[in-house]
mmCIF file of the N, C-alpha and C atoms, coordinates in Angstrom:
data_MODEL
# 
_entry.id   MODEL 
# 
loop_
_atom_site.group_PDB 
_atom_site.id 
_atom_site.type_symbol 
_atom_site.label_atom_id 
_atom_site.label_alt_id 
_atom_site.label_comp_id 
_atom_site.label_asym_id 
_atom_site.label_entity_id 
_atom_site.label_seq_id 
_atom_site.pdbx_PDB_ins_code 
_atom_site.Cartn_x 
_atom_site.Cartn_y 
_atom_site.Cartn_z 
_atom_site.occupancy 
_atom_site.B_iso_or_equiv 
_atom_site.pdbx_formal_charge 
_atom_site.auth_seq_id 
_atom_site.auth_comp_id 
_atom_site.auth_asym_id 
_atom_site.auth_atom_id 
_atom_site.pdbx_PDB_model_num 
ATOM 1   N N  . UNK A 1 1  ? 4.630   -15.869 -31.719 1.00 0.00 ? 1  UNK A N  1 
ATOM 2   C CA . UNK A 1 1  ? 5.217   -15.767 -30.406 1.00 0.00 ? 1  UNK A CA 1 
ATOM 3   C C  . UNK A 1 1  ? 4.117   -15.976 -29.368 1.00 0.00 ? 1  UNK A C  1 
ATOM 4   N N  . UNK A 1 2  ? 4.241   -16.726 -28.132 1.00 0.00 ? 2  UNK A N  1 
ATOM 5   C CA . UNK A 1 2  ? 3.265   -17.112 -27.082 1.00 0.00 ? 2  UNK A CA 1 
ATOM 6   C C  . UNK A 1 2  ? 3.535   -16.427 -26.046 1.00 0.00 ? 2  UNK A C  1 
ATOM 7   N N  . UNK A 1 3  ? 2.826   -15.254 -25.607 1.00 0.00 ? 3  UNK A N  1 
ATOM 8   C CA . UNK A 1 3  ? 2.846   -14.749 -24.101 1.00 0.00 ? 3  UNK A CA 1 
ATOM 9   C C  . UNK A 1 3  ? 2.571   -15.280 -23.075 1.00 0.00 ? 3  UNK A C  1 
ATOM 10  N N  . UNK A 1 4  ? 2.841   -15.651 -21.511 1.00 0.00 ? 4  UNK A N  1 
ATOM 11  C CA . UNK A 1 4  ? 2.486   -16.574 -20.515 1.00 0.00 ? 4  UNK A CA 1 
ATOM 12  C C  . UNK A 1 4  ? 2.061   -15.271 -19.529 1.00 0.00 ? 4  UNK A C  1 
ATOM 13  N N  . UNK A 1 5  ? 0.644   -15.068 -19.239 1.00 0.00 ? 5  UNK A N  1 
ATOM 14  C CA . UNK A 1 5  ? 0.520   -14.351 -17.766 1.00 0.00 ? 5  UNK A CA 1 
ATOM 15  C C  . UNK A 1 5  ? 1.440   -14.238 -17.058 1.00 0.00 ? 5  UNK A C  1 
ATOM 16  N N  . UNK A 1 6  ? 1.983   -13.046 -16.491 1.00 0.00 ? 6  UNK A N  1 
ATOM 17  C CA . UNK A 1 6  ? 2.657   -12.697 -15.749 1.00 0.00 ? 6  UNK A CA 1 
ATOM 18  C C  . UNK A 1 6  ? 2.088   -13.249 -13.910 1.00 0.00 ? 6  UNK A C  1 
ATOM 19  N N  . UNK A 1 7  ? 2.652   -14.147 -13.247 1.00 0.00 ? 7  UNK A N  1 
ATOM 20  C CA . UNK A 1 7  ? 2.211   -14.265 -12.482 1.00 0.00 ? 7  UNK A CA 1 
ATOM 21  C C  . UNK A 1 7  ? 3.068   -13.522 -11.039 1.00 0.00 ? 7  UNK A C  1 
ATOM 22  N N  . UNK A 1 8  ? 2.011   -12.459 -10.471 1.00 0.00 ? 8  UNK A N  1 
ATOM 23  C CA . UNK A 1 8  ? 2.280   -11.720 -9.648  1.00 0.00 ? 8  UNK A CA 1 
ATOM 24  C C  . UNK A 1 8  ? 0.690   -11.533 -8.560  1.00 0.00 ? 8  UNK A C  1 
ATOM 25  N N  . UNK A 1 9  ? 1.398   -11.319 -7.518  1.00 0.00 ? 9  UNK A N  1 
ATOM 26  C CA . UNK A 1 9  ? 0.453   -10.576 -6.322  1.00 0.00 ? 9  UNK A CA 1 
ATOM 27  C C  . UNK A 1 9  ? 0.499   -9.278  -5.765  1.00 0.00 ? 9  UNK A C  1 
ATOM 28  N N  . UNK A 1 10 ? -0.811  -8.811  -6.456  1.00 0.00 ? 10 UNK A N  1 
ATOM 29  C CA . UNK A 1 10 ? -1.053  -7.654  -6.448  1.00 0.00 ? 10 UNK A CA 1 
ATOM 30  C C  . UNK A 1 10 ? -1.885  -7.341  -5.064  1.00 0.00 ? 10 UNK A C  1 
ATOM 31  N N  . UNK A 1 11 ? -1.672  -6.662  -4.186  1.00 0.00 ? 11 UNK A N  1 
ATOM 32  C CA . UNK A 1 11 ? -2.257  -6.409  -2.903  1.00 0.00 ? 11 UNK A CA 1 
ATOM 33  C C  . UNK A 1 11 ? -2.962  -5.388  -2.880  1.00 0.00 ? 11 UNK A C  1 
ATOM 34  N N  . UNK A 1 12 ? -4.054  -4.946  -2.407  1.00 0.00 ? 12 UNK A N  1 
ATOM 35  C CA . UNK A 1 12 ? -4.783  -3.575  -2.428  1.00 0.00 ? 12 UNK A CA 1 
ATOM 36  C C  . UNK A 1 12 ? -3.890  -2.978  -1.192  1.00 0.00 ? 12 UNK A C  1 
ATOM 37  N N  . UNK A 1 13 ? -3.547  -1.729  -1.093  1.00 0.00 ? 13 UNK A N  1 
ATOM 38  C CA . UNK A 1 13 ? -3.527  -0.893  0.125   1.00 0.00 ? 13 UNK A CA 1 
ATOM 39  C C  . UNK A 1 13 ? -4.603  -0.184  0.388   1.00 0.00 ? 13 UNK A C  1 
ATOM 40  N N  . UNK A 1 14 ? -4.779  1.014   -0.372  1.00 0.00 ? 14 UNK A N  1 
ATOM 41  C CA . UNK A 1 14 ? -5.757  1.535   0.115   1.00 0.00 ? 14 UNK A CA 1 
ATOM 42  C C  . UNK A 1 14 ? -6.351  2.467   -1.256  1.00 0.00 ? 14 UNK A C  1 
ATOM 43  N N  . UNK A 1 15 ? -7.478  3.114   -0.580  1.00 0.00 ? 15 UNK A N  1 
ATOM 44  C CA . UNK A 1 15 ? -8.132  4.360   -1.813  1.00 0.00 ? 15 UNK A CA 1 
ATOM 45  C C  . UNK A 1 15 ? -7.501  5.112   -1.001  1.00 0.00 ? 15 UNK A C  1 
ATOM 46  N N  . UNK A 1 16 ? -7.440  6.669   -2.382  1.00 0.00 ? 16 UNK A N  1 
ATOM 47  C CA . UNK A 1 16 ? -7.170  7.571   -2.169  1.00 0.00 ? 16 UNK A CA 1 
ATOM 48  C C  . UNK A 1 16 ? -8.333  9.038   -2.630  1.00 0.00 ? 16 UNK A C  1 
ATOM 49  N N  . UNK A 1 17 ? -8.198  9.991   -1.937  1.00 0.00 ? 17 UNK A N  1 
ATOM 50  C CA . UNK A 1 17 ? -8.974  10.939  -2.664  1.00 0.00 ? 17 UNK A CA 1 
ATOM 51  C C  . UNK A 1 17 ? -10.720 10.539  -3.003  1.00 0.00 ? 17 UNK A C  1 
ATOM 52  N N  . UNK A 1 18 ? -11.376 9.625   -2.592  1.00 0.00 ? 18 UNK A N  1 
ATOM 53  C CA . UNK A 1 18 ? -12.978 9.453   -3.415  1.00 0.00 ? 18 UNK A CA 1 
ATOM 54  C C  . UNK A 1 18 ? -13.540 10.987  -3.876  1.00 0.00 ? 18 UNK A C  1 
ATOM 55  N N  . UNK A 1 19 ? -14.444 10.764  -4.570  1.00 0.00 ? 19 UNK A N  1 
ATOM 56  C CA . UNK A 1 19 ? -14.801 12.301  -4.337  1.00 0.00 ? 19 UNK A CA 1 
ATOM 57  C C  . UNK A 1 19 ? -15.968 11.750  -5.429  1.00 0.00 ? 19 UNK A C  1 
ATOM 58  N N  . UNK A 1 20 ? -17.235 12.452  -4.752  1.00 0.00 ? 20 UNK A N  1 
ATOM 59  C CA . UNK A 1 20 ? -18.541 11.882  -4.971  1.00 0.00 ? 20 UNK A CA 1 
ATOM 60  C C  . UNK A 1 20 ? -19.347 12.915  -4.862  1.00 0.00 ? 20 UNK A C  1 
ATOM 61  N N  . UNK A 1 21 ? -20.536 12.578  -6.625  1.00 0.00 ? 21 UNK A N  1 
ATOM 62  C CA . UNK A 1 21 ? -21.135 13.334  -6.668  1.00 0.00 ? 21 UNK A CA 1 
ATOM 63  C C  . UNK A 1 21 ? -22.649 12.580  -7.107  1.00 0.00 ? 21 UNK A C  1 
ATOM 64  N N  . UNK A 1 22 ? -23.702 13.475  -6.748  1.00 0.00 ? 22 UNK A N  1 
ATOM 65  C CA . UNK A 1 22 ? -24.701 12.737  -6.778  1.00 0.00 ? 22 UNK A CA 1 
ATOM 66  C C  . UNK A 1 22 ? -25.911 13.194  -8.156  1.00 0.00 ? 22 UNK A C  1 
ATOM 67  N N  . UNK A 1 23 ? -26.167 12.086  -8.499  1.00 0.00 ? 23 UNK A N  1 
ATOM 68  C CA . UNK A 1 23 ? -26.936 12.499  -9.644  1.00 0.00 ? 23 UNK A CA 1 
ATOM 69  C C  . UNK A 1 23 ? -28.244 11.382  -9.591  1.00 0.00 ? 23 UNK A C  1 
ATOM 70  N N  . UNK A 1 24 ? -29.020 12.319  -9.518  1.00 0.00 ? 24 UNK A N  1 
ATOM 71  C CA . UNK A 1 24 ? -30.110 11.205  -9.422  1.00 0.00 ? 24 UNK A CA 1 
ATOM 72  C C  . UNK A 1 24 ? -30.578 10.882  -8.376  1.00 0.00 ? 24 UNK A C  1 
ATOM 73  N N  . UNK A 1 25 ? -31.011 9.161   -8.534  1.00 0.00 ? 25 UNK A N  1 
ATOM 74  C CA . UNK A 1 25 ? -31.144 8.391   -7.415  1.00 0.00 ? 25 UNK A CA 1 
ATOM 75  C C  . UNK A 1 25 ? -29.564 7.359   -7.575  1.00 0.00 ? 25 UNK A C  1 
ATOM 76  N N  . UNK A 1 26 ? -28.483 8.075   -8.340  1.00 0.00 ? 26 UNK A N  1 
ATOM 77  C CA . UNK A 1 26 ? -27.627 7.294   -8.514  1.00 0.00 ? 26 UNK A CA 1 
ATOM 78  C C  . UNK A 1 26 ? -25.909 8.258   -7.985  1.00 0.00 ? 26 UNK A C  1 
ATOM 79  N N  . UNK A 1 27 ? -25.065 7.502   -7.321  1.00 0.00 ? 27 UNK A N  1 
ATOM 80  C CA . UNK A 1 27 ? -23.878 9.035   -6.985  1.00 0.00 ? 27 UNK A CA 1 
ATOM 81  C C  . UNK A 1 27 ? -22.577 8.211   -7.791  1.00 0.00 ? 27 UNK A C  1 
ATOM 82  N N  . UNK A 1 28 ? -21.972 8.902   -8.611  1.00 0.00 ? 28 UNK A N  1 
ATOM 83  C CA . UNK A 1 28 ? -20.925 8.941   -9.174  1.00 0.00 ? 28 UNK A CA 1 
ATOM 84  C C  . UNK A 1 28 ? -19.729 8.999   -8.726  1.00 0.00 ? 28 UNK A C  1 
ATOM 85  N N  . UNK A 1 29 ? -18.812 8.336   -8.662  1.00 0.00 ? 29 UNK A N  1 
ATOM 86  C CA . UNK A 1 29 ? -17.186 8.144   -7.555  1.00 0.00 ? 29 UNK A CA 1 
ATOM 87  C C  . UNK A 1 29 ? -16.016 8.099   -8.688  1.00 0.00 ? 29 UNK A C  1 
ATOM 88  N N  . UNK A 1 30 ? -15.274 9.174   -8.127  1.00 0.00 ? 30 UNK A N  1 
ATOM 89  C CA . UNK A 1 30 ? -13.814 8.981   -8.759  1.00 0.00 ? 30 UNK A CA 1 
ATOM 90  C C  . UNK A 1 30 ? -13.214 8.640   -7.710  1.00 0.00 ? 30 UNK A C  1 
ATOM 91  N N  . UNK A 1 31 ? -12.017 7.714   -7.775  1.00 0.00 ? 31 UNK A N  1 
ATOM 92  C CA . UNK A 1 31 ? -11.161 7.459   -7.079  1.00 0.00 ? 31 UNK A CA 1 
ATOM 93  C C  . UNK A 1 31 ? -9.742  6.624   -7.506  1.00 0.00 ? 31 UNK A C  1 
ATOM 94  N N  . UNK A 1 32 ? -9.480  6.955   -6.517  1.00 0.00 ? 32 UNK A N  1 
ATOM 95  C CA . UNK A 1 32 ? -7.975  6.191   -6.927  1.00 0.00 ? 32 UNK A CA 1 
ATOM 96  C C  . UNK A 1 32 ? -7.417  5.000   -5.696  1.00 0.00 ? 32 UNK A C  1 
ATOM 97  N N  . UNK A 1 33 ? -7.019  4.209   -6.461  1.00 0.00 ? 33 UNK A N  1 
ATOM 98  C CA . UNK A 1 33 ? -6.700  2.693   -5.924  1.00 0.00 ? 33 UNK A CA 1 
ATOM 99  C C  . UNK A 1 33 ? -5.284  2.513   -5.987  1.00 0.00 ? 33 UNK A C  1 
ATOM 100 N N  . UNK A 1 34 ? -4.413  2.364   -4.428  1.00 0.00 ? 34 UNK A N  1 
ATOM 101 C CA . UNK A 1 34 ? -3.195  2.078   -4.698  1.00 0.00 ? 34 UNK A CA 1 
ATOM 102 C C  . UNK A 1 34 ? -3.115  0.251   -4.129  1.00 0.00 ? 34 UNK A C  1 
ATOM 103 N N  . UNK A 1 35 ? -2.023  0.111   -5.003  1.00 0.00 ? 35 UNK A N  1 
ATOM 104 C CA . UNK A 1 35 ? -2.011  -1.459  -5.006  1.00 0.00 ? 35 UNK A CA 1 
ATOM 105 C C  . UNK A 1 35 ? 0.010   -1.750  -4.837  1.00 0.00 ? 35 UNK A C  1 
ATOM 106 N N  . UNK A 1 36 ? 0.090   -2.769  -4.202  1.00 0.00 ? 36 UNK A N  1 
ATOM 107 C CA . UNK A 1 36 ? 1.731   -3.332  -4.180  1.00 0.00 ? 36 UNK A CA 1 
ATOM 108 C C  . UNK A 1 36 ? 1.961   -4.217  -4.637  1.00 0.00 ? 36 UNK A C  1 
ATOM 109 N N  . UNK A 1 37 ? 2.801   -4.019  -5.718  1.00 0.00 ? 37 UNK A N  1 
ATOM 110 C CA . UNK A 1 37 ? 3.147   -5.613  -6.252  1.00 0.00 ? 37 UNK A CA 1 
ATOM 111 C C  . UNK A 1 37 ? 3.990   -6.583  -5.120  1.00 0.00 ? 37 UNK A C  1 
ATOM 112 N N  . UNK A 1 38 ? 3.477   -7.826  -4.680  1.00 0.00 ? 38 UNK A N  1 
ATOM 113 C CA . UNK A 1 38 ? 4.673   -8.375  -3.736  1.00 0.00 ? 38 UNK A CA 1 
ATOM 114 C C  . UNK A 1 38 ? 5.912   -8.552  -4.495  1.00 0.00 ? 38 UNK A C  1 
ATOM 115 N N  . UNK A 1 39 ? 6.142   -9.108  -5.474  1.00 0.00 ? 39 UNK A N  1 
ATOM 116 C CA . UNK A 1 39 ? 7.140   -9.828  -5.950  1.00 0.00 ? 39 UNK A CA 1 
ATOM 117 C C  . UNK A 1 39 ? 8.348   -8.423  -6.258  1.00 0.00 ? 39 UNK A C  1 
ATOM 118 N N  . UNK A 1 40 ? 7.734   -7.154  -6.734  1.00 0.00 ? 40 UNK A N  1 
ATOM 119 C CA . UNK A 1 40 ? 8.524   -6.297  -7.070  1.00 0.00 ? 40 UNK A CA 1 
ATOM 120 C C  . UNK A 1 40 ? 8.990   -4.904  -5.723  1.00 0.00 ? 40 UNK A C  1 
ATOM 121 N N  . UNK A 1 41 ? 8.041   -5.351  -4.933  1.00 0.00 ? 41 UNK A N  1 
ATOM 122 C CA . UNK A 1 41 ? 7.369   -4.416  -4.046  1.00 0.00 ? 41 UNK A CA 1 
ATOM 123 C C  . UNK A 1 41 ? 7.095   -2.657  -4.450  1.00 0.00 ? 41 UNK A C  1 
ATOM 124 N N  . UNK A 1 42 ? 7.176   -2.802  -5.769  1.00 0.00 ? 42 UNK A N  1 
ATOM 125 C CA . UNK A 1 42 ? 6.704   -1.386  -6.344  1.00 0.00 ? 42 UNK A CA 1 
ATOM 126 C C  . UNK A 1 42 ? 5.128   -1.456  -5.897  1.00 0.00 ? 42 UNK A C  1 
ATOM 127 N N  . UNK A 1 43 ? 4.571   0.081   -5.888  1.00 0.00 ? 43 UNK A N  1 
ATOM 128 C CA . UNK A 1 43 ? 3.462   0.598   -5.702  1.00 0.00 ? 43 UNK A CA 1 
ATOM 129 C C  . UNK A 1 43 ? 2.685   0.935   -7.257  1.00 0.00 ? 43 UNK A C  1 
ATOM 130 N N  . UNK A 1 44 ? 1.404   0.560   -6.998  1.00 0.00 ? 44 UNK A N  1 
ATOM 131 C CA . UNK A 1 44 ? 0.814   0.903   -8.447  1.00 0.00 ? 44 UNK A CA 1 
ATOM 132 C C  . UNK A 1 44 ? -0.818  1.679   -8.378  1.00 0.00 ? 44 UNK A C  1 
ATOM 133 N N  . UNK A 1 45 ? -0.941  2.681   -9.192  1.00 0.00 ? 45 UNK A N  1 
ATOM 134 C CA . UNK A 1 45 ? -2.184  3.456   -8.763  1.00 0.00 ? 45 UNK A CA 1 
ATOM 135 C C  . UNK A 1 45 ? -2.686  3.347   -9.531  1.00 0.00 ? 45 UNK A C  1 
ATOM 136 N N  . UNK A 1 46 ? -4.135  2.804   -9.654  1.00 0.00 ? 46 UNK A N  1 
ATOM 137 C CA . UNK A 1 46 ? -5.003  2.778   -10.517 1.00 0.00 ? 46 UNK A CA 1 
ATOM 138 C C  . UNK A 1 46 ? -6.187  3.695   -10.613 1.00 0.00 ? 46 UNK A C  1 
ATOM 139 N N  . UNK A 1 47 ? -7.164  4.430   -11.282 1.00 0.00 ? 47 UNK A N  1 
ATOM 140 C CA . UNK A 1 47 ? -8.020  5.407   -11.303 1.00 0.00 ? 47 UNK A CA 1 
ATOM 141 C C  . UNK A 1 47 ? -9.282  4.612   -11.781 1.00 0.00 ? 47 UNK A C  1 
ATOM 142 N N  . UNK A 1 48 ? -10.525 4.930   -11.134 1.00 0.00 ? 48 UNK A N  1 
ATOM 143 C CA . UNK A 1 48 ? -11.552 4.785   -11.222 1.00 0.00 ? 48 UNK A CA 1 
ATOM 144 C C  . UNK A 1 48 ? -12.511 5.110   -11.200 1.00 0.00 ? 48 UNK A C  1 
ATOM 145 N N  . UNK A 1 49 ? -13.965 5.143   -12.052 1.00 0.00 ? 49 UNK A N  1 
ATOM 146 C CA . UNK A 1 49 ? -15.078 6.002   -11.998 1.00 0.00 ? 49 UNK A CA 1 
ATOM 147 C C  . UNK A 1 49 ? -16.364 5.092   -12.258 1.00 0.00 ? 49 UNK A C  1 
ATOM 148 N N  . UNK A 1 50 ? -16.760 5.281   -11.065 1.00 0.00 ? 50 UNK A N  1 
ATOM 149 C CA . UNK A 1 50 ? -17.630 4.190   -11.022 1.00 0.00 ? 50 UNK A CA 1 
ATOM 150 C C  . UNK A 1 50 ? -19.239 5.007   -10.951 1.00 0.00 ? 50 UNK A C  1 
ATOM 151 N N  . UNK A 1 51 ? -20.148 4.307   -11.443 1.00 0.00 ? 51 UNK A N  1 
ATOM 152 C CA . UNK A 1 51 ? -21.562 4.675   -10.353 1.00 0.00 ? 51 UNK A CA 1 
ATOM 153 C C  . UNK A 1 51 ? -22.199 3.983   -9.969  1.00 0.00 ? 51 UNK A C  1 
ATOM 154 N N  . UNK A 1 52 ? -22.840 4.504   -8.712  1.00 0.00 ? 52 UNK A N  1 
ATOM 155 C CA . UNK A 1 52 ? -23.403 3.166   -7.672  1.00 0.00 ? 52 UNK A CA 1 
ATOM 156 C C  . UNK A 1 52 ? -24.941 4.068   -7.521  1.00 0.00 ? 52 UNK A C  1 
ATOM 157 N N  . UNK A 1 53 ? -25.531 2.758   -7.692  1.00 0.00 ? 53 UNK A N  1 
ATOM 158 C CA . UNK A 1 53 ? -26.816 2.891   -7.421  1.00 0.00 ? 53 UNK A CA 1 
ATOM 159 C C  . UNK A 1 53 ? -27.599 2.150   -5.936  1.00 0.00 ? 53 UNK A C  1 
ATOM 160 N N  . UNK A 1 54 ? -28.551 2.476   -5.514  1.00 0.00 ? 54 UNK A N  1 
ATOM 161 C CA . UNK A 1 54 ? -28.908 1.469   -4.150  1.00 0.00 ? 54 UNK A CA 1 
ATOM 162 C C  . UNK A 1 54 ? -30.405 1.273   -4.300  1.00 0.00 ? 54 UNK A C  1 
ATOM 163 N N  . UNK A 1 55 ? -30.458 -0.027  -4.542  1.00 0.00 ? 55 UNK A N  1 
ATOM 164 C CA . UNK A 1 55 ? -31.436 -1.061  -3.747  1.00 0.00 ? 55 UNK A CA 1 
ATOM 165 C C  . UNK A 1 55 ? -31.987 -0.998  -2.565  1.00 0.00 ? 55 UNK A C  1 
ATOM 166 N N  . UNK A 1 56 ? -31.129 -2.272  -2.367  1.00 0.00 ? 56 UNK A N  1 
ATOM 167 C CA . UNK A 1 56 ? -31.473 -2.351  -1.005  1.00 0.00 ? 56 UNK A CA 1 
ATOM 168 C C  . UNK A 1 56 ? -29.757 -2.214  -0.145  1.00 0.00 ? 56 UNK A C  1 
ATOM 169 N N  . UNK A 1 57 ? -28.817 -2.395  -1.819  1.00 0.00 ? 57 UNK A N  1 
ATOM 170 C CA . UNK A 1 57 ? -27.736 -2.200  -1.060  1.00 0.00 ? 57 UNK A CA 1 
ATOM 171 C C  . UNK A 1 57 ? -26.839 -1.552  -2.072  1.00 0.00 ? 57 UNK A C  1 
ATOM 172 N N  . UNK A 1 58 ? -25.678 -1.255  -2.135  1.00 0.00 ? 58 UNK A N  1 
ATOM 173 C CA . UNK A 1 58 ? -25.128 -0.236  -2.975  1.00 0.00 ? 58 UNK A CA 1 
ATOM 174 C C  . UNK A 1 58 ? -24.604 -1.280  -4.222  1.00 0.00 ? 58 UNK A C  1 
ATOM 175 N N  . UNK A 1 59 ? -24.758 -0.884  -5.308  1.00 0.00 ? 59 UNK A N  1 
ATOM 176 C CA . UNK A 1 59 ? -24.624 -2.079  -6.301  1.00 0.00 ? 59 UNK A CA 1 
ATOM 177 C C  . UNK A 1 59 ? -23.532 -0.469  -7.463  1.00 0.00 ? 59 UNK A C  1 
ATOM 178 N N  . UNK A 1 60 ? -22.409 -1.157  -7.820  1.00 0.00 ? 60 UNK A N  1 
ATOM 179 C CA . UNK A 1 60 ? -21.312 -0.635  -9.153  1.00 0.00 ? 60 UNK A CA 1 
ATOM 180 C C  . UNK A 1 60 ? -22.779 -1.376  -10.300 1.00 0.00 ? 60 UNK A C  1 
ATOM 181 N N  . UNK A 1 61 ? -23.371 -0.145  -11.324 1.00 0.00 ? 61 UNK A N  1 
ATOM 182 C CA . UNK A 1 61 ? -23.933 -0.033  -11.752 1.00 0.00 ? 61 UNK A CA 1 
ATOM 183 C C  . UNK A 1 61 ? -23.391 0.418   -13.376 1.00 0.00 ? 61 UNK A C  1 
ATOM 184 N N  . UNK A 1 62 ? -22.392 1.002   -13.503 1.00 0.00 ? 62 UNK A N  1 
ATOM 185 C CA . UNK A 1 62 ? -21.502 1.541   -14.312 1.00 0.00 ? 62 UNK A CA 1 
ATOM 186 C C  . UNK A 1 62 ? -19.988 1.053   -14.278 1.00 0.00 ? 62 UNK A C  1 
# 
């Protein structure tokens, strides 16, 4: 059986909640990402945990 990508546009709205902690010379971020599908116009939340480190500029390191 052959699956075809679902083709949809996914829009960012906005973050929700960040919440940041620092370790190091490096700070750790949870957050949450809401997104709209156009085609369905449902809302979709995604969760994330990132860490950012800085240079000279903030670089997703993790």
């Amino acid at each position: 059986m052959l699956y075809h990508p679902l083709k949809r546009i996914i829009r960012f709205l906005n973050s929700l909640n960040p919440v940041f902690q620092e370790q190091d010379n490096q700070v750790k971020v949870w957050v949450t990402v809401k997104y709209l599908d156009e085609t369905t116009k449902a809302t979709q939340l995604s969760q994330y945990e990132l860490i950012l480190e800085k240079n000279t500029n903030w670089m997703i390191v993790e």
